[in-house]
SESEDO-148494 format. One record per residue (C-alpha): x, y, z; residue in three letters; residue number from 1. Coordinates in nm, 4 decimals. Example, Ala and Ser with C-alpha at 12.3 -4.5 7.8 and 13.67 -1.06 7.14 Angstrom:
<atoms>
((1.2300,-0.4500,0.7800),ALA,1)
((1.3670,-0.1060,0.7140),SER,2)
</atoms>
This chain:
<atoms>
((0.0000,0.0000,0.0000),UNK,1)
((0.1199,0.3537,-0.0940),UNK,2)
((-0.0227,0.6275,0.0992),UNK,3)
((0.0442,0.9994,-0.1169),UNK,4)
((0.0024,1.2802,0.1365),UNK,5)
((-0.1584,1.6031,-0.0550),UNK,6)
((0.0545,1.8088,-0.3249),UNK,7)
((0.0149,1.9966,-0.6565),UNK,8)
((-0.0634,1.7214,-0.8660),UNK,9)
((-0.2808,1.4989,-0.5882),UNK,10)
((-0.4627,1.7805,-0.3784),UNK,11)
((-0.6670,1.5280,-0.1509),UNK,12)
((-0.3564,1.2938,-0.0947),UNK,13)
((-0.4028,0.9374,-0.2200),UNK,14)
((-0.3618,0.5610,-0.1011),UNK,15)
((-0.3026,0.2864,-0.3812),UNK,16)
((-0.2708,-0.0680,-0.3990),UNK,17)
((-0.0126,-0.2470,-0.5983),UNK,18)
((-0.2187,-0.2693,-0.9170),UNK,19)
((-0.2947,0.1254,-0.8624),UNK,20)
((0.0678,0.1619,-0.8369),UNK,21)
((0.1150,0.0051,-1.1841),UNK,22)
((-0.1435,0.1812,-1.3657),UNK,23)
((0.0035,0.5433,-1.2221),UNK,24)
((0.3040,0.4518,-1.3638),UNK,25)
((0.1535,0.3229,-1.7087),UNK,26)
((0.0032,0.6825,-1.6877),UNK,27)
((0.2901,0.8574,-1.6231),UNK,28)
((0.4912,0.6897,-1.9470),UNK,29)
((0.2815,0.9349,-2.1533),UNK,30)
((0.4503,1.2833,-1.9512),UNK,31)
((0.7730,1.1951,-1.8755),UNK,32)
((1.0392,1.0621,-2.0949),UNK,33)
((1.3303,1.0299,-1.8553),UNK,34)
((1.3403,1.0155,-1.4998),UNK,35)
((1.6365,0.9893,-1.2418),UNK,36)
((1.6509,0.9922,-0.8640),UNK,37)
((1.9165,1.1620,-0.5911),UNK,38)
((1.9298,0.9981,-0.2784),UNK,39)
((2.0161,1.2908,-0.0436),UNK,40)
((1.9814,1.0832,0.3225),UNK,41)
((1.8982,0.7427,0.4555),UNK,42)
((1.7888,0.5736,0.7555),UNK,43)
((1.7006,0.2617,0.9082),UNK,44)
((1.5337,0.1330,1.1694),UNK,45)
((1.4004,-0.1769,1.2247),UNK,46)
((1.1666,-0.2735,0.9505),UNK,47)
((1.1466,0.1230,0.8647),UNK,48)
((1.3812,0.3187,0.6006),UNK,49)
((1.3258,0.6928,0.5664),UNK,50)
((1.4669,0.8391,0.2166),UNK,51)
((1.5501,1.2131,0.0944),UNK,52)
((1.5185,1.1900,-0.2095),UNK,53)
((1.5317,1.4817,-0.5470),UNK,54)
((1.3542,1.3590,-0.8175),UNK,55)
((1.4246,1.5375,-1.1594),UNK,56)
((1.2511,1.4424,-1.5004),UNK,57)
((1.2242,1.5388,-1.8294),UNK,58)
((0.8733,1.6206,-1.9453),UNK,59)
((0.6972,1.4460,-2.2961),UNK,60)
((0.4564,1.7405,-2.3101),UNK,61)
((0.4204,2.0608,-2.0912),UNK,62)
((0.3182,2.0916,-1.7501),UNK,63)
((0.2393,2.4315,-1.5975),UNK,64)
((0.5562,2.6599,-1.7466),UNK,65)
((0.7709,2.4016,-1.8150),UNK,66)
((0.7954,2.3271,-2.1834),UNK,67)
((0.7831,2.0058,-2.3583),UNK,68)
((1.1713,1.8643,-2.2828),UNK,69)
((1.1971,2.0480,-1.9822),UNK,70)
((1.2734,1.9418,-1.6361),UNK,71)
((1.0475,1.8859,-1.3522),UNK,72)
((1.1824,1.8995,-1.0276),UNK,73)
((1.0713,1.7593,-0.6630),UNK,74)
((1.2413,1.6799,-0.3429),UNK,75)
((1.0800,1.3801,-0.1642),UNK,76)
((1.0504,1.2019,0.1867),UNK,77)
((0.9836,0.8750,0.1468),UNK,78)
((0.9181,0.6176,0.4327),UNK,79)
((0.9024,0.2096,0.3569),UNK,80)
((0.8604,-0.0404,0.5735),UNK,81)
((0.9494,-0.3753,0.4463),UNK,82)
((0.8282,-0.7261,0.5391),UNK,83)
((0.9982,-1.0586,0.4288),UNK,84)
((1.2375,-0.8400,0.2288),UNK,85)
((0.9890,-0.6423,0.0488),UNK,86)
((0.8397,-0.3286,0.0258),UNK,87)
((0.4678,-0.3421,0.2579),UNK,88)
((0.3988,-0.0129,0.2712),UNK,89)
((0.5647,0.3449,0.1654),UNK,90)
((0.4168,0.6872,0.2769),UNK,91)
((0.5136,0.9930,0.0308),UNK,92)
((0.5496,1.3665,0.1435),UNK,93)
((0.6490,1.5141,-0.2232),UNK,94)
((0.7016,1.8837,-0.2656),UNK,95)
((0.7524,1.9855,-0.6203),UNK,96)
((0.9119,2.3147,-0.7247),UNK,97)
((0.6843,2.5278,-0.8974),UNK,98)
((0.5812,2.4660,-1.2675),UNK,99)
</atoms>
């Protein structure tokens, strides 16, 4: 289960299953042609691993003022707790730089 807390692109926050998961990134093939991710800090503990993360991608078509090949920027906190060596649940806090 992903739980999305609220930000400029899902004002009520969100939670999605797995299959949700996969059809948000289906969806997102169509925007964004490249995508890479900066891991700023990490922690652990226990079954719990908090992430900083910057997230830059290029854009297929234009969002707000950024242009078609443009970059979208966001920095990220990103909490996932794993069971059996998997990922059970993840809670995202993403603030994207204006557009």
């Amino acid at each position: 289960m992903q739980r999305e807390y609220p930000n400029q692109f899902v004002r009520q926050g969100a939670e999605r299953n797995l299959q949700q998961l996969r059809e948000a990134a289906e969806r997102g093939r169509h925007v964004i042609t490249s995508q890479r991710y900066e891991v700023r800090n990490a922690l652990a503990n226990g079954d719990w691993v908090a992430l900083e993360v910057t997230w830059i991608a290029v854009v297929a078509v234009p969002v707000g003022a950024i242009p078609a090949g443009g970059e979208m920027r966001a920095n990220f906190g990103v909490f996932l707790k794993f069971r059996d060596g998997k990922i059970a649940r993840q809670h995202n806090y993403d603030c994207f730089d204006p557009f």
